[in-house]
N, CA and C atoms of all chains as a GROMACS GRO file, in nm:
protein
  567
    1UNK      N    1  -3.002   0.996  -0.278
    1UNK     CA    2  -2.859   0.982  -0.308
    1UNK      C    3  -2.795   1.120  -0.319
    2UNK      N    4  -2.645   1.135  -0.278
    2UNK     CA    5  -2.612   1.254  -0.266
    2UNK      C    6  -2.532   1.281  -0.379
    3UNK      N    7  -2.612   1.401  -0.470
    3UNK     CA    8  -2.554   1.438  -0.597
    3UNK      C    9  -2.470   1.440  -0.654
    4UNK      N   10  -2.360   1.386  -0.741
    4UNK     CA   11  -2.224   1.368  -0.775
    4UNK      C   12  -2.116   1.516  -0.744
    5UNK      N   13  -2.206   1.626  -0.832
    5UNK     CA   14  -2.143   1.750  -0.784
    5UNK      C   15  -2.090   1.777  -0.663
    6UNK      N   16  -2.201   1.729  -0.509
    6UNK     CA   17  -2.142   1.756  -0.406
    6UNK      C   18  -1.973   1.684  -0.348
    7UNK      N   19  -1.980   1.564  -0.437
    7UNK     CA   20  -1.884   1.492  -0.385
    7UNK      C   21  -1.771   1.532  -0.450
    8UNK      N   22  -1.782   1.582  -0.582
    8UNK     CA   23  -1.646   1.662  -0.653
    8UNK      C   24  -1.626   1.752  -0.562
    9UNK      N   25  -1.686   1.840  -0.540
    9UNK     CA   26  -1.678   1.962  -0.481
    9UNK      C   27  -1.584   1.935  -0.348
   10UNK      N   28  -1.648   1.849  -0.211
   10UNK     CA   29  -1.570   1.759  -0.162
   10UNK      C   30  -1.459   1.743  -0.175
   11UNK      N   31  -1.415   1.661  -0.321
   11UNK     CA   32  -1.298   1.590  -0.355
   11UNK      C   33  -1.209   1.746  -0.358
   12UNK      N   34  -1.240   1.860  -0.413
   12UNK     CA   35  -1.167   1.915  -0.463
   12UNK      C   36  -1.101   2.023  -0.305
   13UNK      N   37  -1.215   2.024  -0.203
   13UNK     CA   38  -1.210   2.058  -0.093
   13UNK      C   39  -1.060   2.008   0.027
   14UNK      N   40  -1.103   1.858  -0.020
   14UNK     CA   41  -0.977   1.743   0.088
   14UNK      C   42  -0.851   1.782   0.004
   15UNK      N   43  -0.849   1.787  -0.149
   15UNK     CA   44  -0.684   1.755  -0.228
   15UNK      C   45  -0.688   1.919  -0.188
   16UNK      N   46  -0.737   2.038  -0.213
   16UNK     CA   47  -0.698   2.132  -0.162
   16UNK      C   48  -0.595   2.121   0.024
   17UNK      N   49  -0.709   2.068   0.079
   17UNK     CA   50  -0.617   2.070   0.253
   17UNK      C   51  -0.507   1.971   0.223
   18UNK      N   52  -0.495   1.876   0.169
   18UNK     CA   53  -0.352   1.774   0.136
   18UNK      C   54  -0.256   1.873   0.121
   19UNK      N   55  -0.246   1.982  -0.026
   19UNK     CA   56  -0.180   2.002  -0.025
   19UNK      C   57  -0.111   2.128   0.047
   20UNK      N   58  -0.217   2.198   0.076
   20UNK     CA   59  -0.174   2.257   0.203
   20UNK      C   60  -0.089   2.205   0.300
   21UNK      N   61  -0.128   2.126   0.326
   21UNK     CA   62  -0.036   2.033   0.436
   21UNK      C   63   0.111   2.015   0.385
   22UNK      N   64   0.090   1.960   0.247
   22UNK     CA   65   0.211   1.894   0.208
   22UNK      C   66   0.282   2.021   0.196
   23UNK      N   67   0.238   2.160   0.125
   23UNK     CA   68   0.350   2.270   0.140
   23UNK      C   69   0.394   2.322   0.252
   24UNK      N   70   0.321   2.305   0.377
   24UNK     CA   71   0.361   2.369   0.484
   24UNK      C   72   0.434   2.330   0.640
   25UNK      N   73   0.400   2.170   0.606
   25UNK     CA   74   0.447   2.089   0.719
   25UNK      C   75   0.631   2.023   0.728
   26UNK      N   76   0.678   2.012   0.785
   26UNK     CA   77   0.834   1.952   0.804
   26UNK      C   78   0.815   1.788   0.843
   27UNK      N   79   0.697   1.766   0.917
   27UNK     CA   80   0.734   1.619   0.991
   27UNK      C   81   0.709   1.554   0.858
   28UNK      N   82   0.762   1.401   0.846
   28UNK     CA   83   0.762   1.314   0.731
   28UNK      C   84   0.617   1.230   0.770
   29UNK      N   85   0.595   1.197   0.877
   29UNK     CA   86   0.446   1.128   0.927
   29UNK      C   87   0.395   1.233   0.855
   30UNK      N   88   0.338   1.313   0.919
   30UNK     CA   89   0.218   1.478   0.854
   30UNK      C   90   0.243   1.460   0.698
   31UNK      N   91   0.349   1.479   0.636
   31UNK     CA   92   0.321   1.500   0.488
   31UNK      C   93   0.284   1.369   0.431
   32UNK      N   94   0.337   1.263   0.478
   32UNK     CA   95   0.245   1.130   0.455
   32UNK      C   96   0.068   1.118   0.442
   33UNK      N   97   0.066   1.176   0.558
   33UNK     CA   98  -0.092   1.144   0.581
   33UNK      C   99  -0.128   1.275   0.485
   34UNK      N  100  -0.108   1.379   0.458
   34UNK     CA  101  -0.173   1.486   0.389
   34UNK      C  102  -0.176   1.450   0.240
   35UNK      N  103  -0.050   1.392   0.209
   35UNK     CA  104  -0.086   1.298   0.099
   35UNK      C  105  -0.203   1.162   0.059
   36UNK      N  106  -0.183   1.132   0.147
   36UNK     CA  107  -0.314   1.033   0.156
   36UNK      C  108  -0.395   1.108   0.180
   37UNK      N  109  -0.435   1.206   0.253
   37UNK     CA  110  -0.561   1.271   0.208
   37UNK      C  111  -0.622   1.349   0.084
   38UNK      N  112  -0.500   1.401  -0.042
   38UNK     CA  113  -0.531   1.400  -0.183
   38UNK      C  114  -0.564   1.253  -0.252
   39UNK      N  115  -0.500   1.164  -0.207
   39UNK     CA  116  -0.505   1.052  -0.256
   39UNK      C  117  -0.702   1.029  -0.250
   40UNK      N  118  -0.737   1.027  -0.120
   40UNK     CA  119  -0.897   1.008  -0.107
   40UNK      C  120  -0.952   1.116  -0.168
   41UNK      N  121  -0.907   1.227  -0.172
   41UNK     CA  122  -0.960   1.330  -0.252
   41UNK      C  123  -0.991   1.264  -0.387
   42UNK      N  124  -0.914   1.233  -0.450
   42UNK     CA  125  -0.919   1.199  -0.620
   42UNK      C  126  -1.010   1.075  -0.564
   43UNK      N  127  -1.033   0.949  -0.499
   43UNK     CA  128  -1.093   0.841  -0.476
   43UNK      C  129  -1.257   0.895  -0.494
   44UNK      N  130  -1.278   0.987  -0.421
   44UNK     CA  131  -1.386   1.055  -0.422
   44UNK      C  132  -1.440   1.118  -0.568
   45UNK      N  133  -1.350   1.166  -0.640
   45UNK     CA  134  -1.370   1.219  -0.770
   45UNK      C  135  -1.399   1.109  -0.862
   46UNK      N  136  -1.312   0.979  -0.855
   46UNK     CA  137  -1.368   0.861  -0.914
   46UNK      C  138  -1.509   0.771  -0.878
   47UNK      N  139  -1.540   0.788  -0.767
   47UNK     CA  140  -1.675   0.736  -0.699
   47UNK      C  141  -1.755   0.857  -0.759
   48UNK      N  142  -1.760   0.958  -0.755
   48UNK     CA  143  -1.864   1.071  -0.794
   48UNK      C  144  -1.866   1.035  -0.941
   49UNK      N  145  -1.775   1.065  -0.999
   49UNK     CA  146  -1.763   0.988  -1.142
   49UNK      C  147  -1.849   0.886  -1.232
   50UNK      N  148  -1.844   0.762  -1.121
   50UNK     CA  149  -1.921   0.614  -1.157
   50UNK      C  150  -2.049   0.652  -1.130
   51UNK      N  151  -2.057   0.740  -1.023
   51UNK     CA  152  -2.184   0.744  -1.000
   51UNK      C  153  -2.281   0.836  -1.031
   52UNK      N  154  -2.228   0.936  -1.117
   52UNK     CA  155  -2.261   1.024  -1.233
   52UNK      C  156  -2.307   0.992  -1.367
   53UNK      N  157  -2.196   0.852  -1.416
   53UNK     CA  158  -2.210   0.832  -1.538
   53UNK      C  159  -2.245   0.704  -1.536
   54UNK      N  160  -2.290   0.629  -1.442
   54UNK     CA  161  -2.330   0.470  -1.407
   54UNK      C  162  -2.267   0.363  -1.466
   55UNK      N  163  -2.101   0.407  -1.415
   55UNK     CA  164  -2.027   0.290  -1.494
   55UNK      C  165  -1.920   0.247  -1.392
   56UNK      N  166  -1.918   0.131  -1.410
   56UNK     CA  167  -1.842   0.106  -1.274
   56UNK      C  168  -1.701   0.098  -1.290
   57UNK      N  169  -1.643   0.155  -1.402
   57UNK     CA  170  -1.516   0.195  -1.405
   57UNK      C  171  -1.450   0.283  -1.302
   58UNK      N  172  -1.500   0.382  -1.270
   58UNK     CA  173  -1.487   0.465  -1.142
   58UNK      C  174  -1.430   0.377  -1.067
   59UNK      N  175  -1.530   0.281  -0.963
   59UNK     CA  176  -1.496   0.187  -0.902
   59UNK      C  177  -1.371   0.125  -0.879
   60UNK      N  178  -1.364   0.046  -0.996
   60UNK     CA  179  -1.230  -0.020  -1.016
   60UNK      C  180  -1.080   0.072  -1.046
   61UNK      N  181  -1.120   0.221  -1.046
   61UNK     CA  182  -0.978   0.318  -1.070
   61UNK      C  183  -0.979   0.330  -0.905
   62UNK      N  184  -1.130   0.323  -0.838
   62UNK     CA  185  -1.063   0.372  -0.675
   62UNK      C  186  -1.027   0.278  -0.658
   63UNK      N  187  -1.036   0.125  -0.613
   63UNK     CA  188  -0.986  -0.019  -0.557
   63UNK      C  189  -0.815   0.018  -0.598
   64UNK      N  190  -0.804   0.051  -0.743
   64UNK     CA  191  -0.654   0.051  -0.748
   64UNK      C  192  -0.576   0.137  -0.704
   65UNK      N  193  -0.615   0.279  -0.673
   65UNK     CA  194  -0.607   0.405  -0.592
   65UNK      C  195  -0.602   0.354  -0.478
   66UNK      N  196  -0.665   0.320  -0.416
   66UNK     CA  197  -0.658   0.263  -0.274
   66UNK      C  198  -0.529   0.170  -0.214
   67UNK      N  199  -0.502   0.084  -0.358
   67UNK     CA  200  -0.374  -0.067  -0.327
   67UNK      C  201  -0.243   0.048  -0.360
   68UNK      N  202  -0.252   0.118  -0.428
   68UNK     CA  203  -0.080   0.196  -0.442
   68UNK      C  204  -0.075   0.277  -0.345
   69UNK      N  205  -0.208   0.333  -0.296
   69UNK     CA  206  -0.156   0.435  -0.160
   69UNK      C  207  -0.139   0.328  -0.019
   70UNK      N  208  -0.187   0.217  -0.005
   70UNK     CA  209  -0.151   0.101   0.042
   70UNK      C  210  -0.010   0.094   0.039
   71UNK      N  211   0.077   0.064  -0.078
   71UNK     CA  212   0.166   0.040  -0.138
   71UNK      C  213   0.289   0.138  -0.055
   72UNK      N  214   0.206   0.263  -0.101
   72UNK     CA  215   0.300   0.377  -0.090
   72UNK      C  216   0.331   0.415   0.027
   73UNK      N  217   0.246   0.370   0.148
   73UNK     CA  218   0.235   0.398   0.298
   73UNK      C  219   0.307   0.328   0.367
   74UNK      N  220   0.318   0.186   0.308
   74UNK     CA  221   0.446   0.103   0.353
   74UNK      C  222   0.566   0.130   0.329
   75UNK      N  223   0.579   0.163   0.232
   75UNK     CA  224   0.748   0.171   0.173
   75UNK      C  225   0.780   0.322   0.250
   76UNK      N  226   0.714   0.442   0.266
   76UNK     CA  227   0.700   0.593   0.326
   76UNK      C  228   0.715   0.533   0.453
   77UNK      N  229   0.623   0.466   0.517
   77UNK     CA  230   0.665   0.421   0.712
   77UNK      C  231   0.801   0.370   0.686
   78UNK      N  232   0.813   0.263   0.667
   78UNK     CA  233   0.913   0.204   0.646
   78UNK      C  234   1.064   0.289   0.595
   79UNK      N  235   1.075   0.354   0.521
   79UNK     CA  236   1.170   0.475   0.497
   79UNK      C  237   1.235   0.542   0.640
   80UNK      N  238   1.069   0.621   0.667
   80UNK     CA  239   1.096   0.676   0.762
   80UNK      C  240   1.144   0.649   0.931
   81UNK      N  241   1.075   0.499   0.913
   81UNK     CA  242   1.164   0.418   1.046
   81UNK      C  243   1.328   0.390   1.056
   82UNK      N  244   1.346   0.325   0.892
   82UNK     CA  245   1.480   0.368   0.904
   82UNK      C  246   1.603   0.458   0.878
   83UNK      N  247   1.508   0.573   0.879
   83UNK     CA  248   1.596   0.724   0.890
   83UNK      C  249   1.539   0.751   1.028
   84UNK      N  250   1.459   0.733   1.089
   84UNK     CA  251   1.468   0.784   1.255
   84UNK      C  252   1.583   0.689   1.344
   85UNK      N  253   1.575   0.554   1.287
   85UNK     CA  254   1.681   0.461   1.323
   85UNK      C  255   1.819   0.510   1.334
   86UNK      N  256   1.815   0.592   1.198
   86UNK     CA  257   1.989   0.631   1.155
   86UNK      C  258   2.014   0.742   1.223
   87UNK      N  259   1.926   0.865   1.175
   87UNK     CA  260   1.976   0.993   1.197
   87UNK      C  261   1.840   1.044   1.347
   88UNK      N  262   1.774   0.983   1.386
   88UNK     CA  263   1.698   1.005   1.528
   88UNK      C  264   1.584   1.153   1.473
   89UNK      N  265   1.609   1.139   1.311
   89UNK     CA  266   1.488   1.272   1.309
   89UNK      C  267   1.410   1.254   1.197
   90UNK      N  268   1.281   1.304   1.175
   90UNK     CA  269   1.194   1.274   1.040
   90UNK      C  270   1.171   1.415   1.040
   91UNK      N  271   1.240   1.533   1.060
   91UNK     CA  272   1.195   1.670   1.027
   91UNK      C  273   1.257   1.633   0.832
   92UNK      N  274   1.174   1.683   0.770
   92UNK     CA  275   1.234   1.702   0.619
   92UNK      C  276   1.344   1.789   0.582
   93UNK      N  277   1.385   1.897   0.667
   93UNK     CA  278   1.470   2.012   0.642
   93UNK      C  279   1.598   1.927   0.649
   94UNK      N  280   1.606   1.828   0.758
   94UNK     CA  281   1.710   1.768   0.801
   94UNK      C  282   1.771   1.647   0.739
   95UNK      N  283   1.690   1.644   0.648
   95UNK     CA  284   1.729   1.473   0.548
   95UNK      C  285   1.726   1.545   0.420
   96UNK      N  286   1.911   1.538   0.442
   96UNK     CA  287   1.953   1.640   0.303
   96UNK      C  288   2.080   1.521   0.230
   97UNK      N  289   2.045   1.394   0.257
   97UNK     CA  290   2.183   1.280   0.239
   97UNK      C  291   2.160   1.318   0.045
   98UNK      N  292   2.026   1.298  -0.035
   98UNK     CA  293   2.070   1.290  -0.160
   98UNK      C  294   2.104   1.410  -0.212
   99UNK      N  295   2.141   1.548  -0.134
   99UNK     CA  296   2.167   1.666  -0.208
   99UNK      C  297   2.324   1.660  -0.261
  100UNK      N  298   2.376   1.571  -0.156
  100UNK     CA  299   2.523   1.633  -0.176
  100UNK      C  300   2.578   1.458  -0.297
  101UNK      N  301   1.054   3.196   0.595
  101UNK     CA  302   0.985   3.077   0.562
  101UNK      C  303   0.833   3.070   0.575
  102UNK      N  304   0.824   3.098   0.729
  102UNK     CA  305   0.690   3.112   0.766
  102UNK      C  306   0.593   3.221   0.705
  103UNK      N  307   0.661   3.299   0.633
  103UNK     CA  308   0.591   3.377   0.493
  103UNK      C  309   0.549   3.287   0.439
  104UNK      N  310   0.655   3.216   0.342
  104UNK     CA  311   0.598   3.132   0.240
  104UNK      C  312   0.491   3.073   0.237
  105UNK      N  313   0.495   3.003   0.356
  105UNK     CA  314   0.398   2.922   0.394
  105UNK      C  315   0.320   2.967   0.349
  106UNK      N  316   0.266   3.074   0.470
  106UNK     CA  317   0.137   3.130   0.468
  106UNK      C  318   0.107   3.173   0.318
  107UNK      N  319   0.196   3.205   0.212
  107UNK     CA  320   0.191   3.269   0.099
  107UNK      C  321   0.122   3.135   0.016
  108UNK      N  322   0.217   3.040   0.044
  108UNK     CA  323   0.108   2.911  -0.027
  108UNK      C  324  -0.020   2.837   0.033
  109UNK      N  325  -0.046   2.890   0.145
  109UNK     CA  326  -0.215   2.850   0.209
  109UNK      C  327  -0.332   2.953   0.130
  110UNK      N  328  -0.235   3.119   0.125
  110UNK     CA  329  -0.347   3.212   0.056
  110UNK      C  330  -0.392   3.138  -0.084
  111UNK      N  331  -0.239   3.076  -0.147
  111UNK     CA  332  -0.229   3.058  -0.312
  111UNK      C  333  -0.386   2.910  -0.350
  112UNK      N  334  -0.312   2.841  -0.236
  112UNK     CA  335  -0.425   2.714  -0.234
  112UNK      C  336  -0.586   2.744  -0.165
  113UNK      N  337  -0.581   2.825  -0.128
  113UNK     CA  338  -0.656   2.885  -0.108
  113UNK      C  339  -0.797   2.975  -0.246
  114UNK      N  340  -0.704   3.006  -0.275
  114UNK     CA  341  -0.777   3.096  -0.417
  114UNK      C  342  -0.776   2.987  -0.532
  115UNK      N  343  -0.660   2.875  -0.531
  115UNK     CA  344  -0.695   2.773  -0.647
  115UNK      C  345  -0.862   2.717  -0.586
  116UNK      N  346  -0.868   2.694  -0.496
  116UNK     CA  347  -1.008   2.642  -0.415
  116UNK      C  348  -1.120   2.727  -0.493
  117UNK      N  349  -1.094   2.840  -0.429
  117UNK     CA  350  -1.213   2.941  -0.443
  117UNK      C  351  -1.240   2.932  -0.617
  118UNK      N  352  -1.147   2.935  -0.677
  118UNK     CA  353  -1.184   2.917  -0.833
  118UNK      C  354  -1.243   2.801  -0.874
  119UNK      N  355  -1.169   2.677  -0.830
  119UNK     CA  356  -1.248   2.615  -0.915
  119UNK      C  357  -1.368   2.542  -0.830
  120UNK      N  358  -1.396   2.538  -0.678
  120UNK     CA  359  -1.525   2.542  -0.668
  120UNK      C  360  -1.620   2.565  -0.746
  121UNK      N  361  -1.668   2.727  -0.797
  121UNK     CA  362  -1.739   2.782  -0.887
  121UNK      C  363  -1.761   2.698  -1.044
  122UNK      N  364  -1.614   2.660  -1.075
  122UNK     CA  365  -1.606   2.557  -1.218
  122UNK      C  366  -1.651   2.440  -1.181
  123UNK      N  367  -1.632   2.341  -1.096
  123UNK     CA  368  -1.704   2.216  -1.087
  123UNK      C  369  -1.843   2.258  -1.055
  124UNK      N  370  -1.925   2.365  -1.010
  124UNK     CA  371  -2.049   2.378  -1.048
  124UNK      C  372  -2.096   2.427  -1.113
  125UNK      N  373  -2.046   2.522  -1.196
  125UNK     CA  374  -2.139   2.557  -1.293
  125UNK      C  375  -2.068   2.491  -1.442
  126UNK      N  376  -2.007   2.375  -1.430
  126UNK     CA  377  -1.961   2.295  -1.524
  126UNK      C  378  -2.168   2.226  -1.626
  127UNK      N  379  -2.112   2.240  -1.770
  127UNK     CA  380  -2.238   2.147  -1.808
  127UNK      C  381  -2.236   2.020  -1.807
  128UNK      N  382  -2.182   1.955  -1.741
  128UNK     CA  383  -2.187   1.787  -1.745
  128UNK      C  384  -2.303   1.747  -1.629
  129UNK      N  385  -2.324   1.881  -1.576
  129UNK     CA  386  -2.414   1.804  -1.472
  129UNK      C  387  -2.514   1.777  -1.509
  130UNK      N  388  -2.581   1.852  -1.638
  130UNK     CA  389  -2.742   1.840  -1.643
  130UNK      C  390  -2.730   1.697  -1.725
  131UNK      N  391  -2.656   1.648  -1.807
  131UNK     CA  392  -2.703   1.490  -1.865
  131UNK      C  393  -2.658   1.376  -1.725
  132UNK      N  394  -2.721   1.267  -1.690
  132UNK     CA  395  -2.678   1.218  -1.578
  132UNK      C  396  -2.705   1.096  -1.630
  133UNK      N  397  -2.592   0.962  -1.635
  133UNK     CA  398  -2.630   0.839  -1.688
  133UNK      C  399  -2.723   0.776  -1.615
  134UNK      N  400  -2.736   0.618  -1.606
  134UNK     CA  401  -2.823   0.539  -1.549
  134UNK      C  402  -2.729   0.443  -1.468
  135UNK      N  403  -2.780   0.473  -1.331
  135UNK     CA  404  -2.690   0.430  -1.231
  135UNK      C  405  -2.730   0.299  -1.210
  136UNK      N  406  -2.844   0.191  -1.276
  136UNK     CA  407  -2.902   0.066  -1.247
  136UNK      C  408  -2.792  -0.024  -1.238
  137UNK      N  409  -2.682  -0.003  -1.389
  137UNK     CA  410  -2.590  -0.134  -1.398
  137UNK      C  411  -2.488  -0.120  -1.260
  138UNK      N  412  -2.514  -0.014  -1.193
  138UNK     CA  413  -2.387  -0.015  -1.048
  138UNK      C  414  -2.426  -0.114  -0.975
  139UNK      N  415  -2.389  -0.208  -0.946
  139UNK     CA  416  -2.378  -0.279  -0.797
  139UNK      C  417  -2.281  -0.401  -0.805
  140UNK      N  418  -2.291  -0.475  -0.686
  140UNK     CA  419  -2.109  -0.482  -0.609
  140UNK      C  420  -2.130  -0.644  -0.739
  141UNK      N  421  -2.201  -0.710  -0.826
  141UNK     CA  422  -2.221  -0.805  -0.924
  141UNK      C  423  -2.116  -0.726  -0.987
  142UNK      N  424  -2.158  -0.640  -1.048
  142UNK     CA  425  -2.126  -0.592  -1.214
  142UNK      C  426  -1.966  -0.516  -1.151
  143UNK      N  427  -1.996  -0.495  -1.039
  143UNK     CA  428  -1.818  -0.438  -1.018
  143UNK      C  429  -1.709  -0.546  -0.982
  144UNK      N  430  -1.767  -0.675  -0.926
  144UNK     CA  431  -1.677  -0.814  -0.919
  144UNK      C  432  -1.641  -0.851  -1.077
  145UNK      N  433  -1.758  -0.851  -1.144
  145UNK     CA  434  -1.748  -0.892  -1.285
  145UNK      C  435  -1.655  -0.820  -1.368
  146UNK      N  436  -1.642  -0.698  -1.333
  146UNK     CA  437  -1.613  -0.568  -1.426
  146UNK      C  438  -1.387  -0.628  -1.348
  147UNK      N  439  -1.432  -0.626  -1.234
  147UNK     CA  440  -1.294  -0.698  -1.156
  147UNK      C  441  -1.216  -0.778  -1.209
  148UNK      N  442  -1.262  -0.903  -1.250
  148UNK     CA  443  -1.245  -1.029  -1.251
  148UNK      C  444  -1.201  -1.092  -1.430
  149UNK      N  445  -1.272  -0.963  -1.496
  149UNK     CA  446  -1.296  -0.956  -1.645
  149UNK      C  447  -1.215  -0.902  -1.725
  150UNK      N  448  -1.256  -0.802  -1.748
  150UNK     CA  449  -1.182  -0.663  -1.799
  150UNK      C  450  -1.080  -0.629  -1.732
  151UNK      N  451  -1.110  -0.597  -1.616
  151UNK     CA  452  -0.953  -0.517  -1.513
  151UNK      C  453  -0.881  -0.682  -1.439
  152UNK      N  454  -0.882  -0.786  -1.537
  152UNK     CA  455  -0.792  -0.912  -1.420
  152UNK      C  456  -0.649  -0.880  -1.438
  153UNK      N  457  -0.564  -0.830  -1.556
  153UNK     CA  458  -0.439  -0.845  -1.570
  153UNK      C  459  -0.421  -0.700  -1.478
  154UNK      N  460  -0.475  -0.594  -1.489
  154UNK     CA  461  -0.450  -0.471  -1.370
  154UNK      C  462  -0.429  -0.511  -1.259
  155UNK      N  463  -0.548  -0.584  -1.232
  155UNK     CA  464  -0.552  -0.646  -1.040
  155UNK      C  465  -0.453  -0.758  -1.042
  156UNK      N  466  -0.364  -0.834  -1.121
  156UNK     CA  467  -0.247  -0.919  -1.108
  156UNK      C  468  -0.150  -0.830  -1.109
  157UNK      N  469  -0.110  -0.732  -1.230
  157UNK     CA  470  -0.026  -0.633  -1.201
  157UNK      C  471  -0.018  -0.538  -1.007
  158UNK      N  472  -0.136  -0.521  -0.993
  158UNK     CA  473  -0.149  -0.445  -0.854
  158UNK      C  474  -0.105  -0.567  -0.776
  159UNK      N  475  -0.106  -0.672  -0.749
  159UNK     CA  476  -0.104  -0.812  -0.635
  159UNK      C  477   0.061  -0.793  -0.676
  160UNK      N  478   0.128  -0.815  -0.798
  160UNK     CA  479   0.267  -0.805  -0.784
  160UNK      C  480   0.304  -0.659  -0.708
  161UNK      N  481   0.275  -0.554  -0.731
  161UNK     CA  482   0.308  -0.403  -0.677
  161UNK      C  483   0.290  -0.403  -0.542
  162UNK      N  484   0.190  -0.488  -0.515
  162UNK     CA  485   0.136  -0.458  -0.333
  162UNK      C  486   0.302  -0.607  -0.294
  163UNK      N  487   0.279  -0.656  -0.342
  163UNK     CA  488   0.399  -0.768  -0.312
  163UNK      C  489   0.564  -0.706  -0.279
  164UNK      N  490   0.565  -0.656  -0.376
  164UNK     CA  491   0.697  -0.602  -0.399
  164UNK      C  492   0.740  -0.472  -0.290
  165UNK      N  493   0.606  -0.404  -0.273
  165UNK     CA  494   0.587  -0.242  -0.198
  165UNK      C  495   0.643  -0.422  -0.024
  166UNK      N  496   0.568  -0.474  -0.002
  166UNK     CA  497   0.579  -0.524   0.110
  166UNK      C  498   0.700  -0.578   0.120
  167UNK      N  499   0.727  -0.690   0.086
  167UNK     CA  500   0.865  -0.706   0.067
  167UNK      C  501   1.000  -0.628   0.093
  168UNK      N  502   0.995  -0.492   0.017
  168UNK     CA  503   1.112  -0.382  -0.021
  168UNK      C  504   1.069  -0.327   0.163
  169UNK      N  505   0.920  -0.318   0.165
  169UNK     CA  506   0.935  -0.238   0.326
  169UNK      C  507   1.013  -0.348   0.459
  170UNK      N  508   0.918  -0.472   0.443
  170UNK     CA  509   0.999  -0.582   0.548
  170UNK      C  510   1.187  -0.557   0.507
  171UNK      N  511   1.235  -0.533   0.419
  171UNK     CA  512   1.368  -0.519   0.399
  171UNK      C  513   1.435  -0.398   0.464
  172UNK      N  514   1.287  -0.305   0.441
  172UNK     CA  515   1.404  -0.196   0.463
  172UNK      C  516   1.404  -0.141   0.637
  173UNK      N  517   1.311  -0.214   0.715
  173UNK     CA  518   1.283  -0.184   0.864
  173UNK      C  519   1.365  -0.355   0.933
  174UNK      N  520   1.436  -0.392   0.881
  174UNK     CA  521   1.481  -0.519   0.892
  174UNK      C  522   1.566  -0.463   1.026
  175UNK      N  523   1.592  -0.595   1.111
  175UNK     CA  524   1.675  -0.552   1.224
  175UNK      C  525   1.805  -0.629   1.253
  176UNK      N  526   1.932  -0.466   1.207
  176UNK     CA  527   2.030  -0.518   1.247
  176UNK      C  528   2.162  -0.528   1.360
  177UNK      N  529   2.031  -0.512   1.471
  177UNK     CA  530   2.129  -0.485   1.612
  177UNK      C  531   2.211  -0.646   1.604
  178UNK      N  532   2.319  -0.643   1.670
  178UNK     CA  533   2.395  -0.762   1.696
  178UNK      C  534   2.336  -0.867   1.813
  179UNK      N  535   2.291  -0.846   1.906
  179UNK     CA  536   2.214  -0.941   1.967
  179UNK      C  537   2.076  -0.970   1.922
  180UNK      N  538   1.998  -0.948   1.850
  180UNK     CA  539   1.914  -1.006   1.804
  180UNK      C  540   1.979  -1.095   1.658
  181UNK      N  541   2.088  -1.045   1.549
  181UNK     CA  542   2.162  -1.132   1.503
  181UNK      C  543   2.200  -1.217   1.596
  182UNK      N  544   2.263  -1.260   1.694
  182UNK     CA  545   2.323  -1.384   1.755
  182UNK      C  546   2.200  -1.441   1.785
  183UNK      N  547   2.105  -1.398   1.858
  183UNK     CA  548   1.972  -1.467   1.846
  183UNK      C  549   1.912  -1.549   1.802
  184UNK      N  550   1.935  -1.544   1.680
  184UNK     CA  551   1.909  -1.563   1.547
  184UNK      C  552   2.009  -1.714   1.568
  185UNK      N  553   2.142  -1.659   1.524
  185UNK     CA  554   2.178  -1.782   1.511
  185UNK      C  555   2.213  -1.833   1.606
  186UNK      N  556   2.177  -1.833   1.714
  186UNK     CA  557   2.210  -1.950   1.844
  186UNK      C  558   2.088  -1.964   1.921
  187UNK      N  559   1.991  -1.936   1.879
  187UNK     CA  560   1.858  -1.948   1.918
  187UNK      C  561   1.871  -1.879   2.083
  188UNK      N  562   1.768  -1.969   2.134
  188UNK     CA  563   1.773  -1.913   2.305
  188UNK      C  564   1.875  -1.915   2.462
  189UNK      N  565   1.934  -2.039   2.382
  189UNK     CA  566   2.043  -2.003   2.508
  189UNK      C  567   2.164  -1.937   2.449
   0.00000   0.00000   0.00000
């Protein structure tokens, strides 16, 4: 079995590149998915977790980790379909409607 | 801009490099529980038991997340409205 440490280490590896992503990218797809890739980051930290301390609480924090980034991927596509609908762009620089 | 960037890849970068080193030489590693009670029994049970009002709370959230999205990609060109209400011919 592969040591819990390695998989933190891991975890802490992927939420590092997420947020890389998320500071450096403009498209609304890209910062989506870079988010979901912290999201599995922490999933990973909870599986290393359970399986560190042999409790299957871990478990049941990823299943629910899993249904809100579920959650969150719909309502984010969905957003973003209908702002490409409206304004024909998902660059972030350019979707400035709640500033003013 | 394209400074910045790069200024926050170095920054995330060095948060990395630090705490790599802390999640291993952390002391939690040397006590290690007993991984016997894990398997997919005791995690249905642990489901179904303890976490049932969470996983009803999550079934309303995944409901609502679907719902609010079917609403908000909804289609309102005018010929697919007449469509709608005059069917095919």
């Amino acid at each position: 079995m592969i040591p819990a440490m390695y998989l933190v280490g891991l975890g802490a590896i992927l939420f590092c590149l997420g947020l890389v992503g998320v500071f450096t990218n403009k498209n609304g797809i890209i910062v989506l998915m870079c988010v979901e890739i912290m999201l599995n980051a922490v999933n990973l930290n909870f599986v290393a977790g359970a399986l560190h301390y042999g409790d299957v609480t871990g478990w049941v924090f990823a299943v629910i980790a899993i249904a809100i980034a579920a959650a969150e991927v719909a309502v984010g596509l969905a957003i973003f379909l209908a702002l490409f609908g409206d304004r024909k762009t998902i660059v972030l620089d350019e979707i400035t409607t709640l500033k003013h | 801009m394209r400074l910045l960037a790069h200024i926050g890849r170095v920054m995330v970068a060095g948060l990395l490099v630090l705490l790599l080193p802390m999640i291993a030489l952390h002391p939690m590693w040397a006590e290690s529980g007993d991984t016997a009670g894990l398997n997919n029994f005791e995690f249905a049970r642990s489901l179904l038991t303890d976490w049932a009002l969470p996983v009803v709370i999550l079934g309303v959230l995944l409901s609502m997340a679907m719902i609010g999205a079917s609403y908000l990609i909804r289609d309102e060109r005018i010929e697919n409205l007449l469509w709608e209400q005059e069917g095919e011919s």
